[in-house]
Phi, psi and omega in degrees: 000169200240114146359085178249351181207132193234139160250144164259087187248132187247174168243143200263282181309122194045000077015242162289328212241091200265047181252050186246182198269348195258148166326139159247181188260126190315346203245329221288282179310328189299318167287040188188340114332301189289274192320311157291028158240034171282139192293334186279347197272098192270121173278110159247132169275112185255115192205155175281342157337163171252166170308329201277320170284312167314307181310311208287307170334314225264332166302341172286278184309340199039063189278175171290111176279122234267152165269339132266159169204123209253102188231173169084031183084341185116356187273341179229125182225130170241156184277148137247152170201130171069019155080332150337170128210127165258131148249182206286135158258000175269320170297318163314298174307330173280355173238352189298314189307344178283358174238024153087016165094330161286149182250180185314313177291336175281344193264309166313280178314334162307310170272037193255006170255356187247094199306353186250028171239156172220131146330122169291198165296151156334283188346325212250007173248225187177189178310287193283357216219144127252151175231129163242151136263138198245137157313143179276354184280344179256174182305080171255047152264335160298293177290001154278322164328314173283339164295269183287040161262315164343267236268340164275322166337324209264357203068007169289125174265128187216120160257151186244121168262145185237142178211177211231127172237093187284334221274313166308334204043053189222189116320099148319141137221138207232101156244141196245141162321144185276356152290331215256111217236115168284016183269297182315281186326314160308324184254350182304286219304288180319302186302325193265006169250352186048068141253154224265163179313312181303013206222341177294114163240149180217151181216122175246172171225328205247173219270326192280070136230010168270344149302345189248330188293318163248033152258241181248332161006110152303079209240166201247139161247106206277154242273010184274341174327151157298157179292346191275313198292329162291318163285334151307283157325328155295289152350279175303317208309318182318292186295311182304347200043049202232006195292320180328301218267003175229113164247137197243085142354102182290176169194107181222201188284325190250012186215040195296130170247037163275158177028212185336328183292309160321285166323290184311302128351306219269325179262017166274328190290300215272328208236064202267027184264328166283338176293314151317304185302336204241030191261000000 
């Protein structure tokens, strides 16, 4: 099939956002700006960012302003129009039944004996999202365990993302309505704008970008990615029978495929008659 509209979801940090340690391509955002303003091109931004971070991310960088944005982990989607940004209450409505009618602050007491997790900031929670910090020394595959023995007990359906703050050295854990997800928010997102499985693209880097990455998605891993992290996506993508759906960013002398440029690669790979086109 030929392209006639693409929604586009992207991931911000190291990703679109070239603040990871390998070279971007000097040209990469400019071009990758330009190219997202084509009328058929739906932008999304997919990130652990806050509203707030995002905003300050697309004013750094000089990023593109996204028509949607999936923030908070997957815990949030807001409209922007006009430069606005609302957020969707139909994605709210669609994750509040996973935590049983309990609130944040009742889910924060519940886990308030388990001593090897710390609140993050206000900033960093919301309705639907708690954030802790985990020493990266301890087992937290033990303290996610323990978290949802809690939280089932409670009838709470909860997903726990666990991620890395490296340049800090500590442990993320993100507990989340258990739809909200970024992958659920991505086809959430796809069904209610009615776009076709074909018309999606989505690009990561990272370990919490590995659910979309090995589905049906069409999704790009951009070439800066760690080598674990590449091979970790292969492997599922593999086991899932999603290896179609996952293209890994070449990056050579004649090719840097980091971050945008990378991005940029991956819809030349699924969609290139739109890509040409819009070029």
């Amino acid at each position: 099939m030929t392209e006639t509209r693409l929604l586009l979801c992207t991931d911000l940090d190291r990703t679109l956002i070239p603040n990871g340690t390998q070279a971007e391509h000097p040209e990469a955002r400019k071009r990758f700006s330009q190219f997202c303003r084509h009328h058929d091109l739906t932008l999304v931004y997919v990130t652990g960012r806050d509203q707030v971070l995002v905003k300050q991310a697309i004013k750094n960088y000089q990023l593109p302003t996204p028509d949607f944005a999936i923030t908070d982990v997957g815990s949030k989607i807001y409209k922007i129009t006009d430069q606005q940004w609302s957020p969707w209450e139909n994605w709210d409505n669609e994750i509040e039944p996973d935590w049983n009618g309990f609130s944040h602050q009742q889910i924060k007491t519940l886990l308030s004996d388990i001593n090897s997790i710390k609140l993050q900031e206000l900033s960093k929670q919301n309705t639907h999202k708690l954030s802790y910090y985990l020493p990266i020394s301890l087992d937290h595959k033990l303290v996610i365990t323990q978290i949802q023995e809690k939280l089932q007990q409670k009838g709470i359906a909860a997903s726990l993302i666990w991620s890395i703050d490296e340049p800090k050295s500590i442990g993320l854990l993100d507990v989340l309505p258990q739809n909200a997800t970024k992958l659920h928010a991505i086809k959430f997102l796809q069904l209610e704008l009615g776009y076709q499985h074909d018309e999606v693209i989505f690009a990561g880097d990272s370990g919490n970008d590995l659910p979309v990455l090995d589905s049906d998605v069409r999704s790009v891993l951009v070439a800066n990615a760690s080598q674990e992290i590449k091979q970790a996506a292969l492997d599922l993508a593999q086991r899932n029978h999603c290896s179609h759906a996952l293209y890994i960013a070449s990056n050579d002398e004649s090719n840097n495929g980091n971050y945008a440029a990378g991005i940029l690669q991956g819809i030349n790979h699924y969609a290139a008659d739109f890509y040409s086109r819009n070029q």
